[in-house]
Rosetta silent file (secondary structure, phi, psi, omega in degrees, C-alpha in Angstrom):
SEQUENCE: XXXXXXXXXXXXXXXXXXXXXXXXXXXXXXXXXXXXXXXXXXXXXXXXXXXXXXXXXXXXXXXXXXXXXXXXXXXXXXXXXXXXXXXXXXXXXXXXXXXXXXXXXXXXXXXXXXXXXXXXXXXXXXXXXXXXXXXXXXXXXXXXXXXXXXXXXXXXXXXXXXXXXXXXXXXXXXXXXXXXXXXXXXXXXXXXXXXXXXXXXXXXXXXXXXXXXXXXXXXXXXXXXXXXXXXXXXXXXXXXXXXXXXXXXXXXXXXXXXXXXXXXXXXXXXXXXXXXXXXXXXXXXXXXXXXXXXXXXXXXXXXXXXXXXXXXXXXXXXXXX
SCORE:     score description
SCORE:     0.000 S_00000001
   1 L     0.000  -39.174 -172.193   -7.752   33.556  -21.028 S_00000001
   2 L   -61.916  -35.188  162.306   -9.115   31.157  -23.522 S_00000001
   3 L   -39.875  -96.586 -148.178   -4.785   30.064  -24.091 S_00000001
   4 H   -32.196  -44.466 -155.727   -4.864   29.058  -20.161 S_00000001
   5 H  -107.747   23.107  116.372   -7.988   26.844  -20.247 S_00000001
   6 H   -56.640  -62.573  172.732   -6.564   25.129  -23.063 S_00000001
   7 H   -53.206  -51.422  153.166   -3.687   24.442  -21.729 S_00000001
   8 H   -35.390  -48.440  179.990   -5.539   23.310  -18.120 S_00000001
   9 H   -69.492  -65.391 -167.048   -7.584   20.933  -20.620 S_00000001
  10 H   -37.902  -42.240 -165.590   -5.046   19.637  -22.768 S_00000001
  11 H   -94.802  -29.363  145.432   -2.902   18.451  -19.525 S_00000001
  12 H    -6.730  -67.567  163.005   -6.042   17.484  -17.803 S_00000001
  13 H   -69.329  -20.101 -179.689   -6.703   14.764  -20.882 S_00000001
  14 H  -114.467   29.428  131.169   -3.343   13.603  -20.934 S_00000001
  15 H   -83.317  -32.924  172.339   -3.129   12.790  -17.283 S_00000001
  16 L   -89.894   13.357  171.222   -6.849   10.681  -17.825 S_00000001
  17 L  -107.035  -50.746  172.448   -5.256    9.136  -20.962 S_00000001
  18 H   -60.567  -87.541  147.437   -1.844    7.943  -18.889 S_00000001
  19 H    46.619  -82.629 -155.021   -4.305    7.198  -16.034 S_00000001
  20 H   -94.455  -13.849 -178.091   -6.446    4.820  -18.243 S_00000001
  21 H   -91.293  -42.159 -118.273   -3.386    3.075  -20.363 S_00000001
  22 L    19.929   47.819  159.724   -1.257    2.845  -17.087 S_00000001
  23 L   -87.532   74.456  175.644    2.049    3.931  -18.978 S_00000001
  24 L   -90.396  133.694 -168.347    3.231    6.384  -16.641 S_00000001
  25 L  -127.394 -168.254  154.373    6.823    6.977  -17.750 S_00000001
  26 L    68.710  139.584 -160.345    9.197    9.575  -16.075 S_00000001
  27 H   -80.073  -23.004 -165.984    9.853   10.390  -12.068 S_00000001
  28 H   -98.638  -41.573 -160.453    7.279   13.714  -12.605 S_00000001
  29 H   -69.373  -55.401 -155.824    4.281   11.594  -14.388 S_00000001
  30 H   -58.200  -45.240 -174.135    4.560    8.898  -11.730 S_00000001
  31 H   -52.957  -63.894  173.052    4.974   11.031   -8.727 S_00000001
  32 H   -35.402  -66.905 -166.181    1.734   12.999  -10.384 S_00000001
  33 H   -41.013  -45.569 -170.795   -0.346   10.169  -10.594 S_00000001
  34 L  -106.732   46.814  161.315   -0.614    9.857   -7.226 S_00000001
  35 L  -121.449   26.816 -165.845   -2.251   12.482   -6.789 S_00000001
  36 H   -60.883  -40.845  178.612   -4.803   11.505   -9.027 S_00000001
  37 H   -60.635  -71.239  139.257   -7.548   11.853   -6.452 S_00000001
  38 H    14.753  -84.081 -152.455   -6.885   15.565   -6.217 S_00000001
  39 H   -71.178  -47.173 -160.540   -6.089   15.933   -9.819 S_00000001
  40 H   -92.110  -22.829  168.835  -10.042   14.833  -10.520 S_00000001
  41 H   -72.713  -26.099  173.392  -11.747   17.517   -8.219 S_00000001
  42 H   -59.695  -53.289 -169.904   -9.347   20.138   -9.807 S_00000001
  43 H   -32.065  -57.945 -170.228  -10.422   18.753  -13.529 S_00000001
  44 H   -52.710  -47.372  167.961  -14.249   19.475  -12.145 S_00000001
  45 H   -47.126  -42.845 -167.951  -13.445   22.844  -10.851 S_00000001
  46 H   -77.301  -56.183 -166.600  -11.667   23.923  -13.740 S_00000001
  47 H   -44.172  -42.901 -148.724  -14.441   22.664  -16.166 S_00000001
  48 H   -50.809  -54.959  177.213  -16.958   24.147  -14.183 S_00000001
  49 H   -65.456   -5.782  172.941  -14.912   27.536  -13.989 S_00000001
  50 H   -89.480  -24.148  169.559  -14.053   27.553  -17.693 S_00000001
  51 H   -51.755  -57.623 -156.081  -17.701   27.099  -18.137 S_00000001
  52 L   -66.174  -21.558 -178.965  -18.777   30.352  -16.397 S_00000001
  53 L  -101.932   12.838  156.289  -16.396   32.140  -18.455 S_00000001
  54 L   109.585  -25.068 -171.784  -17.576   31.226  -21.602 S_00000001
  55 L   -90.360   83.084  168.202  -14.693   28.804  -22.665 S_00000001
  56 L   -75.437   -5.684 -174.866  -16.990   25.900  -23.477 S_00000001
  57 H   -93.762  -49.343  147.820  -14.714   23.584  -25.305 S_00000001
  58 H   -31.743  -47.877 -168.454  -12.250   23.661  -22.593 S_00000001
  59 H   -72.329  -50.061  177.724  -14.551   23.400  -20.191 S_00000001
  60 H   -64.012    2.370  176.363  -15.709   19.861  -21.758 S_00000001
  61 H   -88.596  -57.258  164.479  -12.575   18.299  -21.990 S_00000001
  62 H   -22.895  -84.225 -175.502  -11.940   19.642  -18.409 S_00000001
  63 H   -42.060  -28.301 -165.158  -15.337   17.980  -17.252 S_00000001
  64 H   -89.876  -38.852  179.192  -14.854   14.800  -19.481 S_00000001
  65 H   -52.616  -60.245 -163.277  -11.087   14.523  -17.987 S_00000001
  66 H   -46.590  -54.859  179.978  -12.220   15.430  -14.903 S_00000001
  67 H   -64.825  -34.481 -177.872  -15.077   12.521  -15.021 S_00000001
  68 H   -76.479  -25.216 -169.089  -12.850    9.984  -15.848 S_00000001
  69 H   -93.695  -65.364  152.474  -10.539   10.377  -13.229 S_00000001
  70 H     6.185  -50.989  175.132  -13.452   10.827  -10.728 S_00000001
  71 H   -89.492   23.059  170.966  -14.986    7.278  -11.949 S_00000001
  72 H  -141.759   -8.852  157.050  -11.916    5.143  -11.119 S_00000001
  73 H  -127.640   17.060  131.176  -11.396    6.594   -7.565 S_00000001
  74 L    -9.698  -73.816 -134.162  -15.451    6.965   -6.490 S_00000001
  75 H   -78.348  -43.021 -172.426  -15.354    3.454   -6.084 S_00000001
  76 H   -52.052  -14.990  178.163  -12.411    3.003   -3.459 S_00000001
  77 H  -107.581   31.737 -161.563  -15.168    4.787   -1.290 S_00000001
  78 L  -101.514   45.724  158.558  -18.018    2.007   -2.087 S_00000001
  79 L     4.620  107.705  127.252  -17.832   -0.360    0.971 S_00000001
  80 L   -58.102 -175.111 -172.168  -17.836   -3.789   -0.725 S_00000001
  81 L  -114.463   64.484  175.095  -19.465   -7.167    0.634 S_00000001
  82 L  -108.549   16.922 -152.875  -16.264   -8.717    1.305 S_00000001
  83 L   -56.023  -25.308 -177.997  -16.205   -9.494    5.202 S_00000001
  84 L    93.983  176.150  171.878  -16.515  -13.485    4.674 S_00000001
  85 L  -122.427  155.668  161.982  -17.099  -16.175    7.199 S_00000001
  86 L   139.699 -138.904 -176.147  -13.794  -17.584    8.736 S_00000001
  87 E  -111.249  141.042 -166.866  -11.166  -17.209   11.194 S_00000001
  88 E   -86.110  138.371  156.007  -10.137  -13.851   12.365 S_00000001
  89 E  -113.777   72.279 -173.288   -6.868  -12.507   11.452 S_00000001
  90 L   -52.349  151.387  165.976   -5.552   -9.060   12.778 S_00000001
  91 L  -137.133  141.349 -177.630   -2.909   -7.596   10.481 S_00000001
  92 E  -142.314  130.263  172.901   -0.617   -4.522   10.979 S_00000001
  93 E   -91.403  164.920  150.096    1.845   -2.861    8.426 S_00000001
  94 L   172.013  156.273 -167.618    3.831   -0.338    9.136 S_00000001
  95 E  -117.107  133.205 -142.777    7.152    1.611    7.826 S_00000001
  96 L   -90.463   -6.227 -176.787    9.531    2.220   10.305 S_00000001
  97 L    45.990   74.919 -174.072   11.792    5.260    8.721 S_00000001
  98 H    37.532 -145.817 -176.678   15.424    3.685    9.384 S_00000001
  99 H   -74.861   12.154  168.951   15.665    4.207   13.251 S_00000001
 100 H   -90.138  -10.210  170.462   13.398    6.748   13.417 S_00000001
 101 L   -67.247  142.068 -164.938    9.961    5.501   14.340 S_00000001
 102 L   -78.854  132.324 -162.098    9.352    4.772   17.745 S_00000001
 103 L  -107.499  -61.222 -156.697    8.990    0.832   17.794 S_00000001
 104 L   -56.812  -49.900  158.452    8.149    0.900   21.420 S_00000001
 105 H   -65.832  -49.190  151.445    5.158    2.780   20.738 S_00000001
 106 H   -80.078   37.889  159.329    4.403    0.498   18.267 S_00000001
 107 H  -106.766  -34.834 -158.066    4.463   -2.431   20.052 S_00000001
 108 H  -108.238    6.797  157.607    1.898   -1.267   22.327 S_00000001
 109 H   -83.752  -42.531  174.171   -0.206   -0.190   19.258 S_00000001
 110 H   -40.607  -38.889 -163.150    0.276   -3.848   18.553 S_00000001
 111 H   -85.396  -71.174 -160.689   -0.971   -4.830   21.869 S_00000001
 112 H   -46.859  -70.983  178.106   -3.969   -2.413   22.113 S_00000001
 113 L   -44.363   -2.731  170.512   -5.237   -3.979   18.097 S_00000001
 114 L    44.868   66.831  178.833   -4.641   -7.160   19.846 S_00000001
 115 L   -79.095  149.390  171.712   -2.620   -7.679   16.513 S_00000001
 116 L  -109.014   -7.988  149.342   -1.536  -11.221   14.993 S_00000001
 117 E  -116.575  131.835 -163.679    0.893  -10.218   12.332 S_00000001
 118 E  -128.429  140.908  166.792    2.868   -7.296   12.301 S_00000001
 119 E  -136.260  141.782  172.132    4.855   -6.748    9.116 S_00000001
 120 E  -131.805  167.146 -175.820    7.606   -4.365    9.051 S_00000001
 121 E  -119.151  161.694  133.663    9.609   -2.071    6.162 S_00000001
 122 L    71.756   56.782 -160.815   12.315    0.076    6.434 S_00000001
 123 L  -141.921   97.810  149.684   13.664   -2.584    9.964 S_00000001
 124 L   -45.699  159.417  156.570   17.371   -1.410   10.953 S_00000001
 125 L   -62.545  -91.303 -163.871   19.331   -4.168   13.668 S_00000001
 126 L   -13.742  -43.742  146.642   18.609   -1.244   15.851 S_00000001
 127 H   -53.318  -65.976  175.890   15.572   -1.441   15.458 S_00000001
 128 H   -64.382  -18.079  166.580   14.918   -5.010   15.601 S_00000001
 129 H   -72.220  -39.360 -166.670   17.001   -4.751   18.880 S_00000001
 130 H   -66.400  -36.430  173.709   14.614   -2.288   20.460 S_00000001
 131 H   -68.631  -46.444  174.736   11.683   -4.126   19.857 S_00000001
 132 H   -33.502  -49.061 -164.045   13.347   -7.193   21.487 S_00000001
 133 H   -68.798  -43.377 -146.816   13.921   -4.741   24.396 S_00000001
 134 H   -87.383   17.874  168.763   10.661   -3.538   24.535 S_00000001
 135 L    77.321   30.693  164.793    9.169   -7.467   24.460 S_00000001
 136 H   -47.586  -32.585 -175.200    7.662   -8.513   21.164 S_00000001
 137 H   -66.073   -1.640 -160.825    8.902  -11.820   21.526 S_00000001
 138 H   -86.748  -47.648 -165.201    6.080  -11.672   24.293 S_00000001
 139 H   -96.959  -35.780 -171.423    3.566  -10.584   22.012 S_00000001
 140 L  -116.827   32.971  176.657    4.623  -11.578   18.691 S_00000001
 141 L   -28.440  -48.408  161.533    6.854  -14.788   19.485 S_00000001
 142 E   -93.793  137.857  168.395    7.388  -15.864   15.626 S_00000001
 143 E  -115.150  171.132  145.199    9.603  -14.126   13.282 S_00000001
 144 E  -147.052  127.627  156.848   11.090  -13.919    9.964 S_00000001
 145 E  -114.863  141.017  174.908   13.498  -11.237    9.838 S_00000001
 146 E  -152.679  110.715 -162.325   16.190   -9.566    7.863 S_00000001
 147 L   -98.105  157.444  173.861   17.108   -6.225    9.476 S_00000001
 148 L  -156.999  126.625  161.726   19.181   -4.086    6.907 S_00000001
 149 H   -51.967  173.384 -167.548   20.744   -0.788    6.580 S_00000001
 150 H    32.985   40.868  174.382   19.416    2.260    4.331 S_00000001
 151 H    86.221  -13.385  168.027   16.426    0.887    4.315 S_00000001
 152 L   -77.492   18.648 -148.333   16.682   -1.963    2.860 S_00000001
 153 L  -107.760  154.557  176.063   15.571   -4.348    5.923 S_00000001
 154 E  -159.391 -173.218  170.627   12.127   -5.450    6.557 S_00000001
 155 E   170.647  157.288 -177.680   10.532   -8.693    8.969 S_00000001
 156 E   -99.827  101.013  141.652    7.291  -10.856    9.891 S_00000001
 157 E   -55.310   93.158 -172.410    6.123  -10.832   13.019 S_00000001
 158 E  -141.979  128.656  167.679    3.682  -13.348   14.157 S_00000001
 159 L   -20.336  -59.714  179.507    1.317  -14.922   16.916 S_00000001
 160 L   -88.265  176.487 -167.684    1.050  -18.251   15.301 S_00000001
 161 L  -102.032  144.172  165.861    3.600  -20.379   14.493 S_00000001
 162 E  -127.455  156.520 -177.664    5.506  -20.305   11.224 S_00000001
 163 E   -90.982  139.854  178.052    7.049  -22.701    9.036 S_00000001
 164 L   -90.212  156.580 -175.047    9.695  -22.865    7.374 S_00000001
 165 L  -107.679  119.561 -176.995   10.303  -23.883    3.324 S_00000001
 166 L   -59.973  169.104 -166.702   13.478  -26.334    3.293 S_00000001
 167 L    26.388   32.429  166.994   15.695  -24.987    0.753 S_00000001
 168 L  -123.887  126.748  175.646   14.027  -21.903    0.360 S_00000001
 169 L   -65.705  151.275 -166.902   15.229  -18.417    2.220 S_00000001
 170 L  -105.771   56.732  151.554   12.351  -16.549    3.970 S_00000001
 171 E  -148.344  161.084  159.691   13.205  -13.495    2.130 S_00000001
 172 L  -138.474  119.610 -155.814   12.883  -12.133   -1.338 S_00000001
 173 L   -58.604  126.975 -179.401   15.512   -9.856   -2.678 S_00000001
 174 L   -83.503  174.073 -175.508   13.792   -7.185   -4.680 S_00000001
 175 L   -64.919  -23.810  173.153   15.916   -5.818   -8.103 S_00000001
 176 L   -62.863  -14.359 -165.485   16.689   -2.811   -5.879 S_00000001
 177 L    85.813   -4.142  172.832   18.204   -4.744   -3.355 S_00000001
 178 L   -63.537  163.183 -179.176   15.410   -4.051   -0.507 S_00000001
 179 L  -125.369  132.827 -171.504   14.628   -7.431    1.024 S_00000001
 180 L  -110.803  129.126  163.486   11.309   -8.366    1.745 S_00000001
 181 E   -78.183  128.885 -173.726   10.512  -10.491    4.627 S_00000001
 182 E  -122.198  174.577 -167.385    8.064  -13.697    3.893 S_00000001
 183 E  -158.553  122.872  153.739    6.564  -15.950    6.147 S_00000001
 184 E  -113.826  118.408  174.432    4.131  -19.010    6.151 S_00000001
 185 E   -68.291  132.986 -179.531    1.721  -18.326    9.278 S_00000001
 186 E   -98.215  107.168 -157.392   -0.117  -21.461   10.474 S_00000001
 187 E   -77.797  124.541  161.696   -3.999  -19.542   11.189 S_00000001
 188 L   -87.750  126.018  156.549   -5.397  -22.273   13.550 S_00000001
 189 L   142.291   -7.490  171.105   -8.427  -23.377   12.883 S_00000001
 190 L  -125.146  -54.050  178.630   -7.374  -22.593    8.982 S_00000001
 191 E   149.413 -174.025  174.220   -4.273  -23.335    7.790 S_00000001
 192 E   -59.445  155.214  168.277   -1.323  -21.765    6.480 S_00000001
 193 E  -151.545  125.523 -144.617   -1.357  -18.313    4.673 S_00000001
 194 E  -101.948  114.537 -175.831    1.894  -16.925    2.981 S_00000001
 195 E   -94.653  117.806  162.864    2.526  -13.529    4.799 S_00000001
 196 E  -137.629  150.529  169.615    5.470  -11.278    2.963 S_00000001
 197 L  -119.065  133.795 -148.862    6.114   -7.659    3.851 S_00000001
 198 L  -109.562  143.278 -169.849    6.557   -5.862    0.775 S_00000001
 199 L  -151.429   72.354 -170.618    8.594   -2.598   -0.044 S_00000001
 200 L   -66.954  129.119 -157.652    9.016   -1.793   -3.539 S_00000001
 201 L   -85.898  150.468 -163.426   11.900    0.981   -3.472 S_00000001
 202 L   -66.435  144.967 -178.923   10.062    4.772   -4.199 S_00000001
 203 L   -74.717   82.700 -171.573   10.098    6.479   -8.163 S_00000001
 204 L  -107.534  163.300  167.253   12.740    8.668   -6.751 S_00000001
 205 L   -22.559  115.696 -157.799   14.817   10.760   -9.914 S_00000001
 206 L    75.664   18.631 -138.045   16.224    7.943  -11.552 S_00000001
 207 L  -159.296  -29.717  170.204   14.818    5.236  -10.324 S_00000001
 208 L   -21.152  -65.485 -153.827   11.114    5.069  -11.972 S_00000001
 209 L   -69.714  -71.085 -174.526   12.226    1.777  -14.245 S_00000001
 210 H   -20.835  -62.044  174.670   13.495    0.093  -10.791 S_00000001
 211 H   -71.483   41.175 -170.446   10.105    0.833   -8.867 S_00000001
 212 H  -119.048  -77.141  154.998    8.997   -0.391  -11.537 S_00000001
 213 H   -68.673  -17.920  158.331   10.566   -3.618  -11.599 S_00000001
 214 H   -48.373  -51.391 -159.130   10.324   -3.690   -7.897 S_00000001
 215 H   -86.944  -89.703  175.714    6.368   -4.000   -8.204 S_00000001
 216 H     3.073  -55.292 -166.690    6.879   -6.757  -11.054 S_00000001
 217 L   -75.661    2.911  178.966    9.035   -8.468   -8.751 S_00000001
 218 L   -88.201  171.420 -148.608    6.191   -8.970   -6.643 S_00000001
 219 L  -107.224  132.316 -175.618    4.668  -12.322   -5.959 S_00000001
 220 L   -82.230  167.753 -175.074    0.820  -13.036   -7.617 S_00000001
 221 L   -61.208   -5.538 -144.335   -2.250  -13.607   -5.729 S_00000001
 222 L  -130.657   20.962 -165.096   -2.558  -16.621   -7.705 S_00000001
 223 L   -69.497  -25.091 -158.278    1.442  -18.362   -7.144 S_00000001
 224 L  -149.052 -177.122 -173.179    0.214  -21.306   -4.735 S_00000001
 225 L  -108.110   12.093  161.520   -2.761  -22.831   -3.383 S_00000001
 226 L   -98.757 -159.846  172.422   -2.938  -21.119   -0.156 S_00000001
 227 E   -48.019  173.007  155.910   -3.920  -18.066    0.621 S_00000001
 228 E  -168.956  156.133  164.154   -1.461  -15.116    0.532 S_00000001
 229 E  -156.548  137.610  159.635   -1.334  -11.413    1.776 S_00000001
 230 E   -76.481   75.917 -128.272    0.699   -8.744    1.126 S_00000001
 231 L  -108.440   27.596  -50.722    1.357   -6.015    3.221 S_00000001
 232 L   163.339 -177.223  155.363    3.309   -3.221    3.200 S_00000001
 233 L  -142.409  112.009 -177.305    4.496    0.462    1.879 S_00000001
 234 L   -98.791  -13.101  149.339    4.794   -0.050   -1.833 S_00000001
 235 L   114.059  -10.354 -161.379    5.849    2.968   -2.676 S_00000001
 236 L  -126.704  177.141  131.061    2.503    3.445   -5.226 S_00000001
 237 L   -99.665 -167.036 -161.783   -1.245    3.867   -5.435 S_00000001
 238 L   -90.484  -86.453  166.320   -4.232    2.383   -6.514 S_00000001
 239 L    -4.592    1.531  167.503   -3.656    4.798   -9.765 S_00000001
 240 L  -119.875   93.894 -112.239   -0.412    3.132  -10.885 S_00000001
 241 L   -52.860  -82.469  178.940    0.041    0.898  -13.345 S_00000001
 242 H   -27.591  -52.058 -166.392    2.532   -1.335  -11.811 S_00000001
 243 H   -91.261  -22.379  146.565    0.335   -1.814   -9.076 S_00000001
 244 H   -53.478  -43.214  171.905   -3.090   -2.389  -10.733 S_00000001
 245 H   -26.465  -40.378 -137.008   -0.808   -5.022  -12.774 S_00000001
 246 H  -103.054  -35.082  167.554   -0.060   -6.713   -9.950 S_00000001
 247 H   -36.616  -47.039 -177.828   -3.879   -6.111   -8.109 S_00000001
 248 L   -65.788  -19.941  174.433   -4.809   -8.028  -11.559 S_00000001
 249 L   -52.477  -56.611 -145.620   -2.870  -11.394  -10.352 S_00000001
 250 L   152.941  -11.460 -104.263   -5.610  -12.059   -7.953 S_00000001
 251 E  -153.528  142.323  157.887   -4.979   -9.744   -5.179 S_00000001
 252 E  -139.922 -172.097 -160.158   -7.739   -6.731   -4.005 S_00000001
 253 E  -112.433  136.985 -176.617   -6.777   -3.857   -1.687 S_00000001
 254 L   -55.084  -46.362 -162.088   -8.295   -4.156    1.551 S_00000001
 255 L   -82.271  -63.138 -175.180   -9.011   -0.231    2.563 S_00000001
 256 H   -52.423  -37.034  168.170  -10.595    0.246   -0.986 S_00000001
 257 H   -66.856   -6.068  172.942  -12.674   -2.822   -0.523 S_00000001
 258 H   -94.474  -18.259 -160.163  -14.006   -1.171    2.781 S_00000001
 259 L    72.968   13.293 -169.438  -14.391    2.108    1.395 S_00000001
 260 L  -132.341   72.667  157.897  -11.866    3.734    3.253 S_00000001
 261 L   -90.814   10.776  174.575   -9.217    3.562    0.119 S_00000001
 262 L   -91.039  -26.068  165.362   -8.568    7.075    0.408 S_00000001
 263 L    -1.864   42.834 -174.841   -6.918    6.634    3.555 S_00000001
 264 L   -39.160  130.985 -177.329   -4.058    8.700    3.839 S_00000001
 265 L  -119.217   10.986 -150.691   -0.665    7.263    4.738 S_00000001
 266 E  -179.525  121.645  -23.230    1.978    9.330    3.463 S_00000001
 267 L   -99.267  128.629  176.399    3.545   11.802    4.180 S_00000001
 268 L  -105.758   29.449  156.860    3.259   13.042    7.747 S_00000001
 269 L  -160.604  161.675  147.274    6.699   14.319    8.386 S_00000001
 270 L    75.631   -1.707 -178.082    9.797   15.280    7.203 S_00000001
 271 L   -99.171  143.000 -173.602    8.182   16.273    3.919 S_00000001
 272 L   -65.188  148.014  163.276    7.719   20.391    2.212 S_00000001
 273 H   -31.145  -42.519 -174.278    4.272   21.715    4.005 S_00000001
 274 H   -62.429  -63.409  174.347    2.685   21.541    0.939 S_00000001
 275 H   -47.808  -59.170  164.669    3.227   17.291    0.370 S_00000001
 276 H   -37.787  -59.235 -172.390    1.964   17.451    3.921 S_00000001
 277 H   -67.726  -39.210 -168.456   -1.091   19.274    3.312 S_00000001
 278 L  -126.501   85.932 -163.718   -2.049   16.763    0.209 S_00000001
 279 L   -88.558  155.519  154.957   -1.224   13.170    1.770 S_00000001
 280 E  -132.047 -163.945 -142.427   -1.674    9.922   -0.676 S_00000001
 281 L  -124.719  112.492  173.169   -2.398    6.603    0.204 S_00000001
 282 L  -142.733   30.874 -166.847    0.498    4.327   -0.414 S_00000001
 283 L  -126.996  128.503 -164.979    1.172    1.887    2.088 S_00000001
 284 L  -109.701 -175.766  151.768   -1.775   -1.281    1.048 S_00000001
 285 L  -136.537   92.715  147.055   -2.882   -4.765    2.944 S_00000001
 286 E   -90.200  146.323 -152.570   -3.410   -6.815   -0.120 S_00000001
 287 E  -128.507  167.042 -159.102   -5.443   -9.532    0.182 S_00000001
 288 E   -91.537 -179.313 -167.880   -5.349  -13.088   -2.232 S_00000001
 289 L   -71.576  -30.168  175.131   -9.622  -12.915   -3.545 S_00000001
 290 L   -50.202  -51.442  -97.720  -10.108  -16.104   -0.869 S_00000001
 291 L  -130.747  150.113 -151.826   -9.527  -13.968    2.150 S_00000001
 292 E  -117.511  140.703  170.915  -12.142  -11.719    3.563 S_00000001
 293 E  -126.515  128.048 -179.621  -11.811   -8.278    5.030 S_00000001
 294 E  -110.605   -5.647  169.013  -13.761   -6.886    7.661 S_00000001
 295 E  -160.966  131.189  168.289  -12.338   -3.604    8.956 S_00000001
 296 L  -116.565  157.442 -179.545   -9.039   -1.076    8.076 S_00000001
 297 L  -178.235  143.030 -168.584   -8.167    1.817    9.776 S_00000001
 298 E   -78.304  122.540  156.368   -4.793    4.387    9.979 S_00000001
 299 L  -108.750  176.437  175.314   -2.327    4.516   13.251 S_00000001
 300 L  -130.961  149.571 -161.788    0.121    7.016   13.583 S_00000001
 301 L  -137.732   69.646 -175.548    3.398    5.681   14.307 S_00000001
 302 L    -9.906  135.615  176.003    5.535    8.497   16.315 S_00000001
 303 L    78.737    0.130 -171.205    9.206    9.254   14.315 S_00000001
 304 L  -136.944  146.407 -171.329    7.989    7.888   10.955 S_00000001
 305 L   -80.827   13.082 -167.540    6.891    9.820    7.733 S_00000001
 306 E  -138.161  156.060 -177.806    4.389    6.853    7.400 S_00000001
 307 L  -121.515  142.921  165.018    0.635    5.816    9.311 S_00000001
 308 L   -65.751  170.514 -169.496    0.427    2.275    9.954 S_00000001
 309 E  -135.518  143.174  148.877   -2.118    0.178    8.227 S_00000001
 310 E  -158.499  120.375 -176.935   -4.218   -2.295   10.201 S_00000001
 311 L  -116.279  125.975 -171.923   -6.702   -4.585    9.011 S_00000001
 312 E   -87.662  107.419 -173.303   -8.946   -7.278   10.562 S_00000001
 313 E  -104.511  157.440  160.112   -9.217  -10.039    7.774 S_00000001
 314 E  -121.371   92.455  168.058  -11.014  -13.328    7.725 S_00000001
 315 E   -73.557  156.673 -170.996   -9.298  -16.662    6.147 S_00000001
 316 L   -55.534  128.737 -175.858  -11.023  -19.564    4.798 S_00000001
 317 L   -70.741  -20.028  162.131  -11.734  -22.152    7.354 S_00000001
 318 L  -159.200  139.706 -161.942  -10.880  -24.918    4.914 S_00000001
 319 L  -152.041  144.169  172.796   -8.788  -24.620    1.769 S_00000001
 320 L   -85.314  155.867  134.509   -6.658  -27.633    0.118 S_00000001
 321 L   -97.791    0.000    0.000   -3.150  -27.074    0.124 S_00000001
């Protein structure tokens, strides 16, 4: 017995050692990682239960692993003081799973959150026709879109009016080839805020250095002098290197700054029972450090392996540009 809860420590400590360097290498580390929350209530159990039997050295590595991982996702349930003063800004992500997600019900989840941006992933022509049918342009009047097969298609949806940047395309091709839609929304009563809906392609077998470079390729909180948010299904958690990197720009996660960064988003279909059973949280609203958030909360978004994200933000009422 004393073998096993070695072995339990030993990978224990090397999952809080990748963890804390954020070198996750390999399609099995990364996919592990985000399970991290998980992964630190096992560590505790297992110390606890290697205690009672006697295997005390185990059991502290267990407990110390176990602690470490424990003290970097605590905090995601710690309601910060970020709501802000400013102008209100609904926001809604959401990933549309090639034609399968029901658009039409989400447009009238759009309607009920009395949303003012809608960013979409995963946005087929088919798609993007259906929403036409079902009247976005009603609700949602400004776009920036680029619908694309396999997944590669994504688009901005917005209340306010957006502008365009001469000689610049309002998308930005990731190394994978997904396309991200961007957008600068004109808040009134604030100004512009640089919108993009972001889709970093998933650490599928082969593919780890791409989502990799995908999340690299993303734009920092700190590029310009307005505002910016970031929006999305990135493919990661708050436990993955790339994506603290990029968190590190300037940028904080919305749900976690609310306390509800545990949020599961992923996966609710189409997935083994098991994956099902143990959801992570990998679809964000990042927000630039300016920009204030005062409430997130989970939709479910009929046909898609994904929960919608929507968050009621507050931008700065005056900002130079």
């Amino acid at each position: 017995m004393a073998v096993l809860w070695w072995v339990i420590a030993v990978l224990v400590a090397g999952l809080a050692l990748v963890r804390q360097t954020g070198d996750e290498r390999g399609t099995q580390l990364v996919q592990l990682l985000a399970y991290t929350p998980y992964a630190a209530v096992a560590a505790l159990l297992a110390g606890a239960a290697a205690a009672l039997d006697g295997a005390w050295a185990p059991a502290a590595v267990c407990l110390a692993g176990g602690a470490i991982l424990a003290a970097v996702v605590v905090p995601r349930l710690m309601p910060g003081r970020w709501a802000g003063a400013g102008v209100r800004l609904r926001v809604m992500t959401a990933n549309l799973l090639y034609d399968r997600g029901d658009v039409r019900a989400l447009h009238e989840q759009a309607k009920v959150d009395d949303v003012d941006v809608l960013a979409l992933q995963e946005l087929s022509r088919g798609a993007l026709e259906e929403l036409d049918r079902a009247g976005v342009g009603g609700l949602l009047p400004f776009r920036s879109a680029c619908p694309k097969s396999r997944g590669f298609g994504s688009a901005v949806f917005s209340r306010h009016p957006i502008v365009s940047d001469p000689g610049h395309e309002p998308v930005r091709r990731l190394p994978s080839g997904v396309q991200q839609a961007m957008a600068t929304v004109l808040v009134p009563g604030a100004g512009p805020v640089l919108v993009e809906s972001a889709h970093p392609c998933a650490p599928h077998p082969g593919r780890t250095g791409g989502w990799a470079r995908d999340l690299a390729a993303q734009p920092p909180a700190g590029s310009g002098p307005a505002p910016r948010v970031l929006l999305g299904d990135f493919n990661s958690t708050l436990d993955h290197g790339p994506l603290r990197r990029l968190l590190r720009t300037g940028y904080r996660d919305a749900a976690a700054g609310r306390g509800r960064g545990l949020l599961p988003t992923w996966p609710f279909r189409g997935a083994t029972r098991l994956l099902r059973l143990l959801p992570v949280t990998i679809d964000h609203v990042l927000v630039d450090r300016r920009i204030g958030v005062r409430a997130v909360a989970t939709r479910v978004t009929p046909g898609s392996d994904h929960r919608a994200v929507v968050a009621e933000l507050t931008i700065p009422m005056s900002y130079s540009v």
